[in-house]
N, C-alpha and C positions, 0 to 999 in steps of 0.2 A: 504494500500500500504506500500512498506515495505520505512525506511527510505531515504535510497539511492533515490529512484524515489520521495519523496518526496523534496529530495533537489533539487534534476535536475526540475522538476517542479518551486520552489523558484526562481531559479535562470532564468528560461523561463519568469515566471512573472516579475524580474527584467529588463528585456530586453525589453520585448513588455509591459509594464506598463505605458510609457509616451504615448505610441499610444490613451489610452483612454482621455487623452484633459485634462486639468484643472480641478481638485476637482472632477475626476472620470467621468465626461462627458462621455456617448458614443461617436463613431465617427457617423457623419451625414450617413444615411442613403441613402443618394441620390448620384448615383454613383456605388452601387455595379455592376458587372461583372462576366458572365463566360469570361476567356483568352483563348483561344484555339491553341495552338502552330500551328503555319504553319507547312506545309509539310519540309519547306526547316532550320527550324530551330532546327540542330543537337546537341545542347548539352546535352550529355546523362541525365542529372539530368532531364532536361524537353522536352526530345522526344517525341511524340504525348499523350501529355498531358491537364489533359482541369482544372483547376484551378478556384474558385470560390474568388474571389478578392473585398475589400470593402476599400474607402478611410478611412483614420483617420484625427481625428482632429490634427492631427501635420503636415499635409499635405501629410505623405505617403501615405502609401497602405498597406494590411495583409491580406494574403491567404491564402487557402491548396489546395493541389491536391485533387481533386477527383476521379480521373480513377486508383488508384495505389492499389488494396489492397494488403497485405503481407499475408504470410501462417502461420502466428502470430495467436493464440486467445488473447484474454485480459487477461484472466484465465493462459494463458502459461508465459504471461508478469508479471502477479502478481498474483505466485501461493496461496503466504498468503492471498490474497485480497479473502475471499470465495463469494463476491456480484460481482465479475468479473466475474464469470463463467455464471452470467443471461444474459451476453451479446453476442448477434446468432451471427453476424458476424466476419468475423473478423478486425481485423486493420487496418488501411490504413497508406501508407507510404504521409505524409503532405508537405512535402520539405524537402529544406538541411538546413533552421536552427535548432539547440538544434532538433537534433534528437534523442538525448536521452530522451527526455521529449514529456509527451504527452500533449496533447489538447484534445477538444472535439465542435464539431459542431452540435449545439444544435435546434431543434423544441421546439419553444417556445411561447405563447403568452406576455408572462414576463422576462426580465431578469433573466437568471437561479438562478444569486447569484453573489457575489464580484469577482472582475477579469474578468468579460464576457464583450465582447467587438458586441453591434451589428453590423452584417455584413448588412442584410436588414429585411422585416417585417416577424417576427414571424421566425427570423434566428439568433441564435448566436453563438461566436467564448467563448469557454470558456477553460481560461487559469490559473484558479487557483485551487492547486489541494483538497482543502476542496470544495471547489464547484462541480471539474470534482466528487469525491465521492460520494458524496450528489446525483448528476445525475444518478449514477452507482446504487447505493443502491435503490433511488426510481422510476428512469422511468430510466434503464438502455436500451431501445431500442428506445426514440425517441431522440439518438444521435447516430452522426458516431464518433468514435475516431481513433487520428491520432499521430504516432510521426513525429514531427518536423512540420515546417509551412512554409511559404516564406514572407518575408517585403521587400516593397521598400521605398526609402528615397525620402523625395520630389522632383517631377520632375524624378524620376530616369522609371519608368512606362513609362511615356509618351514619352520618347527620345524611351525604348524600343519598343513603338507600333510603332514609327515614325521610326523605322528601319525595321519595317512588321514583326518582331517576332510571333508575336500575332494578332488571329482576335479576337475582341471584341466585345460579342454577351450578350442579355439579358436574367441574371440568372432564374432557377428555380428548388426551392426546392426539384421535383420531381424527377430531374435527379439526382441532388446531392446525392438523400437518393436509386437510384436504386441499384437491388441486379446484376445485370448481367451489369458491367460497362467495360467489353470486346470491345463495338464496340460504348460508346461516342464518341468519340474524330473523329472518320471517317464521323458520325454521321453527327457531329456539324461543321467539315468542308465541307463537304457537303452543308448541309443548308446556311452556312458564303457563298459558293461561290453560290448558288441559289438568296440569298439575295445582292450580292454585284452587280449580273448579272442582275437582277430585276434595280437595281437604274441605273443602267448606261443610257445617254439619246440616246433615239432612234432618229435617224437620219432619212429625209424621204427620200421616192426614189425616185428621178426625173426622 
């Protein structure tokens, strides 16, 4: 990668770098989330969007979008980078932070390498960019990469849910890493109100 994207990277790590806890801790596992923007929640950045979200140990949150890809390849992003061009997909837009810098959201049994933050089992967020390489060069397709990510600050999540922004449904890999991500999010709203309809308590008839 050429210098520039290498500093923008740097400085992405300096940002999201206390999210991994004390002496490099991951964040607890317990807790990740797909988000799923409501129908009625219009802010252009997260219009019918479905966001894969994991607590940290500093008590936020750190996510990316999943439904956004860009008409970017990785190869177009970093034409010097000749191990980018092994990657089929292309980009995905992750949120509005440090969207100049990328990440990578990683299938993993192991932590990929330094800076990887997990999100949940055999899932990781990986934000450091000798690591994102490392991925690129040797399993450069069992990761999705992304510029930019979304963090929330403790508590800042949960006032959001508690405004109905978001339905909060239980992650999977599967979707995450799909090639045709056109019709998640109608998808997944769907299902959120199948499932929300299911709990409500049935009344009897007299």
């Amino acid at each position: 990668m050429t210098r520039w994207s290498r500093l923008l990277a740097a400085a992405l790590l300096a940002l999201v770098a206390p999210l991994a806890g004390a002496q490099g801790q991951p964040p607890s596992t317990e807790g990740a989330v797909f988000l799923v923007a409501a129908p009625a929640f219009r802010d252009p950045e997260y219009r019918h969007t479905v966001l894969i979200a994991a607590p940290t140990a500093s008590g936020g949150h750190v996510g990316v979008i999943i439904n956004r890809p860009t008409r970017r390849s990785l190869a177009s992003l970093f034409p010097e980078h000749e191990p980018s061009k092994k990657v089929v997909e292309p980009v995905f837009f992750g949120g509005p932070f440090s969207t100049t810098a990328l990440v990578a959201v990683v299938r993993s049994d192991a932590s990929p390498g330094q800076g990887s933050l997990m999100m949940m089992s055999n899932l990781y967020l990986a934000i450091n960019v000798n690591t994102i390489d490392r991925i690129i060069e040797e399993r450069p397709n069992d990761a999705r990469y992304y510029v930019g990510y979304v963090g929330w600050r403790p508590g800042e999540l949960r006032r959001e849910i508690d405004r109905g922004l978001w339905h909060v449904m239980n992650p999977d890999v599967g979707t995450i890493f799909r090639k045709d991500t056109d019709s998640i999010w109608e998808e997944l709203v769907r299902m959120s109100r199948q499932i929300s309809a299911s709990a409500e308590p049935r009344h009897a008839v007299h």
